[in-house]
C-alpha positions in Angstrom: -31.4 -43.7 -40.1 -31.6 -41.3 -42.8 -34.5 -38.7 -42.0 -35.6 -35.4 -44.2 -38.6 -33.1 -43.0 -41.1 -31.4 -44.9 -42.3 -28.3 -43.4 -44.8 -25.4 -43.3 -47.7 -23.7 -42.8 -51.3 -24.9 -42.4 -52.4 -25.9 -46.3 -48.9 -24.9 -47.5 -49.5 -28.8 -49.3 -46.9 -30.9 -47.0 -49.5 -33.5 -47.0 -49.5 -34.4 -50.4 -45.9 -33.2 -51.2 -45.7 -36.3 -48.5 -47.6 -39.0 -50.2 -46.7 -37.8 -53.3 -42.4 -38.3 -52.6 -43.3 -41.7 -50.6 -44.9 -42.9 -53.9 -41.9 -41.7 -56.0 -39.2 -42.7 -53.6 -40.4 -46.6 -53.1 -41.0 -46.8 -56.7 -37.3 -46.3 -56.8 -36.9 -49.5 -54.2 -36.0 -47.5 -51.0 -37.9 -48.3 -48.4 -39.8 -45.5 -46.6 -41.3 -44.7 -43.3 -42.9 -41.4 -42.1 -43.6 -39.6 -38.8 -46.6 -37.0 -39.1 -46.6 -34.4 -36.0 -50.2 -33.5 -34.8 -50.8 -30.1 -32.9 -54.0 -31.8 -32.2 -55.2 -34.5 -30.0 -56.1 -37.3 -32.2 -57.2 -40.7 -31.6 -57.2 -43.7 -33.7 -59.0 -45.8 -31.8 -62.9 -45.8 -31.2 -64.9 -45.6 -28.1 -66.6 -49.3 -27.5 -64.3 -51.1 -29.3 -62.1 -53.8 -27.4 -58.6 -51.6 -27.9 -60.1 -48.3 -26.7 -62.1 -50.2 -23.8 -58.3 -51.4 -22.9 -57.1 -48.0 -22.5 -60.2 -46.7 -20.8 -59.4 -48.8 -17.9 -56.0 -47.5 -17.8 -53.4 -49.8 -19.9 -50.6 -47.5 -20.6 -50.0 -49.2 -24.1 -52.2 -51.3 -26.1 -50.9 -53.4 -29.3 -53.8 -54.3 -31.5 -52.6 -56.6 -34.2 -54.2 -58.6 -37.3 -52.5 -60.4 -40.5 -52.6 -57.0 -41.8 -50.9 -54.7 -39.5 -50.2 -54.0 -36.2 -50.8 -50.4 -34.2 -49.2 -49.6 -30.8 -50.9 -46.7 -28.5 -49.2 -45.6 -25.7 -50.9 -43.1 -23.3 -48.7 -40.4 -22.0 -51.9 -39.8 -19.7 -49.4 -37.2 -17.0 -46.1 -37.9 -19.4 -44.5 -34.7 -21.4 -44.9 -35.0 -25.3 -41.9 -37.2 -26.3 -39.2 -35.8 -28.9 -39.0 -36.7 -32.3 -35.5 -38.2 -31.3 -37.7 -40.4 -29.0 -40.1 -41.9 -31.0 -37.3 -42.3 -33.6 -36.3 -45.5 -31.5 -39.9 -47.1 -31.6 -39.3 -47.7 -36.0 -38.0 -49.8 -37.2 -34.8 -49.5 -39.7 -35.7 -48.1 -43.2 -33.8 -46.4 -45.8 -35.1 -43.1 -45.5 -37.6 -41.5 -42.9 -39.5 -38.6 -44.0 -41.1 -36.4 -41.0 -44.1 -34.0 -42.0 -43.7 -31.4 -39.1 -41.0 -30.5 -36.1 -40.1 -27.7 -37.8 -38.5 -26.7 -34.6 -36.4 -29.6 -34.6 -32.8 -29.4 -36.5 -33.1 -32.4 -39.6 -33.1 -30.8 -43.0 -36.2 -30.1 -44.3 -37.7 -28.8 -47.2 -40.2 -26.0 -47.3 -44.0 -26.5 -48.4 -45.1 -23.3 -49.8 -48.6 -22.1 -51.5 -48.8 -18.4 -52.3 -52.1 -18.4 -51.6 -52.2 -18.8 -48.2 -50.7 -15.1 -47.6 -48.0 -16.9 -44.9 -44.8 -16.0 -44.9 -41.7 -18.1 -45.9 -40.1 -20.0 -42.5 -36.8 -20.3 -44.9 -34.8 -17.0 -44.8 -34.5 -17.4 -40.8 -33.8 -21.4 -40.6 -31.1 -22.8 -42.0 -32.5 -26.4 -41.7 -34.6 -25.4 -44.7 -32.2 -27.2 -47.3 -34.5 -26.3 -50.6 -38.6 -24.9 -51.1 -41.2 -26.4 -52.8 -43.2 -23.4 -54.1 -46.4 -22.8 -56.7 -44.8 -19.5 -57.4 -41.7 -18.5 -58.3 -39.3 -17.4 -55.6 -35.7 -15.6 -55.3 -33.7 -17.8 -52.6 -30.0 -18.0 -52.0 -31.8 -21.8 -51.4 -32.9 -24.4 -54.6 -36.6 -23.9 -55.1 -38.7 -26.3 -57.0 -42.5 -26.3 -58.4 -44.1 -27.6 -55.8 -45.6 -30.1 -57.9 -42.2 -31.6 -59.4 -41.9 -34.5 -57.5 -39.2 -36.7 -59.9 -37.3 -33.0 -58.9 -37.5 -32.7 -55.4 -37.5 -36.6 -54.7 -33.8 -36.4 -56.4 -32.7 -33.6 -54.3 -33.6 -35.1 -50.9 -32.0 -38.6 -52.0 -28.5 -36.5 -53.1 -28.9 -35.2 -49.7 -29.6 -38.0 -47.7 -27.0 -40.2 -49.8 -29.4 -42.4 -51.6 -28.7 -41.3 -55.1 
């Protein structure tokens, strides 16, 4: 499976650089899945509802399914954080998987970047970081887009990934 990350700092915009290449990317016809990691504990489920009573009595995974879509929790409850190489074999097969985090992890990424957050570029010491999106300008030895060329940056991931 093809797989690019977008990476960065808290409101560095990866969120919407996210939707934002999803919706410009299937309007070419690829299909597109994405991973987002959490630093958080997050829950999508609510308490009283059938699903979340399920897991509250201790089912390790719980499928909850209608015409519309289907969602699968899995508990770790004492289990380690799986890897992003992991959870890559729960999807299924798409044209192109686009993570928003891992930063750590070695897939090429591309850089969010907002000036005015004050944080400092992750690119210069990680060579993962393929190209930045920016809303300033910046002197790289790396491509650096606006931030808010999509049609730009969408091109650039598919050269990389092989889709163009």
């Amino acid at each position: 499976m093809r797989l690019y990350g977008i990476v960065g700092w808290k409101n560095a915009g990866k969120t919407g650089l996210m939707e934002r290449l999803v919706t410009e990317i299937t309007g070419r016809g690829f299909s597109v899945s994405t991973v987002k990691h959490a630093h958080h504990s997050f829950d999508v489920d609510h308490p009283g509802k059938d699903s979340f009573r399920h897991r509250a009595a201790g089912a390790t995974e719980v499928l909850l399914a209608s015409r519309n879509r289907f969602a699968l929790m899995h508990e770790l409850r004492d289990e380690e954080e799986p890897s992003l190489t992991e959870l890559l074999t729960r999807l299924s097969a798409v044209d192109l998987l686009l993570v928003e985090g891992y930063k750590r992890d070695a897939h090429p990424k591309v850089e969010a970047h907002r000036s005015v957050t004050g944080n400092p570029l992750i690119a210069p010491k990680d060579s993962t970081i393929r190209a930045v999106a920016s809303d300033t300008p910046l002197d790289l030895s790396i491509p650096v887009f606006d931030l808010n060329n999509t049609v730009q940056i969408a091109d650039f991931i598919l050269a990389e990934v092989g889709l163009c």
